[in-house]
N, C-alpha and C positions, 0 to 999 in steps of 0.2 A: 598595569593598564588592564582593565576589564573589557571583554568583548564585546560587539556591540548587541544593545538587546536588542531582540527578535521582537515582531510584533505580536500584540497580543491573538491569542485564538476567539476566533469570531464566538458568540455564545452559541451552543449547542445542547439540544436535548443529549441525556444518557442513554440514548439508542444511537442517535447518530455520530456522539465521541466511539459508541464502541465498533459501531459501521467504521469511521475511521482506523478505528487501531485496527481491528483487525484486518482491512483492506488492506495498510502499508506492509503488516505481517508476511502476507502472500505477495503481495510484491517483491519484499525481500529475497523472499524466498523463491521467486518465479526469477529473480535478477542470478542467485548461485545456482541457479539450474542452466541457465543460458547458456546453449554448446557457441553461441557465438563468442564466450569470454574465456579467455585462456582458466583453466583450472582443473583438479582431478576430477575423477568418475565419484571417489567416495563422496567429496562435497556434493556433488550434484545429489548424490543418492542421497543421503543424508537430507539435502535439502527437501529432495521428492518425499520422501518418506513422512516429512513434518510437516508440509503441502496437505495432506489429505486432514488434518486432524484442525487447521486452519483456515480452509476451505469450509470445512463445517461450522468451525465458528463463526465465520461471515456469512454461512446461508441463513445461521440463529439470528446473527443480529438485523440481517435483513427483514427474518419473518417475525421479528420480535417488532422492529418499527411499523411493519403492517398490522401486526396483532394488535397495536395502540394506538390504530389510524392515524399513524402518521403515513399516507398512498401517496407522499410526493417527494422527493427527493429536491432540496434546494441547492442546486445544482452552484449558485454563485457562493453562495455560503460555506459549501462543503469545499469545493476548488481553495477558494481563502483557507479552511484550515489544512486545507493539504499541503497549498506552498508554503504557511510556516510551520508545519512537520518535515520541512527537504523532501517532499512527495516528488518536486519537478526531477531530481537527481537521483531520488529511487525507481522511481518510472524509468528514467531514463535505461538502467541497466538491465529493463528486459529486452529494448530495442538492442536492433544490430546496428553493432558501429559503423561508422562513415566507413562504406568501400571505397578500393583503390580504383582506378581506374585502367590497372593492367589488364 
């Protein structure tokens, strides 16, 4: 049985596919850094360390979409390809988990 398919990616200019990718990049990597998620100091570090080199690449692709006037960010558009890249459940792993109520 084959899984089910994903819906397709809204179309996008190649500035805002690469705003995308690299956005989930640092999310990623802002989710193994979270001292709220159980894990070693090395991952975190590791993660921080490759944070900065990804960070700039999303400042590029940012000022690469203004450099080609693209000055608007479509905001329903971009949300679409993020929920079918699993953006809601990488997102989610920089947030801090549901506290206890102890």
């Amino acid at each position: 049985m084959l899984p089910p398919e994903l819906p397709p990616l809204p179309a996008l200019t190649g500035a805002e596919a690469e705003l995308i990718d690299r956005y989930l990049e640092v999310v990623d990597l802002l989710g193994r850094i979270n001292p709220a998620h159980s894990g070693d100091t090395y991952r975190g570090l590791r993660a921080a360390q490759a944070l900065v080199s990804r960070a700039t690449a999303l400042r590029d692709a940012l000022a690469l979409m203004h450099q080609r006037g693209e000055h608007e960010m479509h905001a329903p558009t971009l949300a679409r390809a993020l929920r079918v890249l699993d953006g809601e459940r990488r997102v989610g792993r920089v947030a801090l988990p549901p506290g206890s109520d102890s």
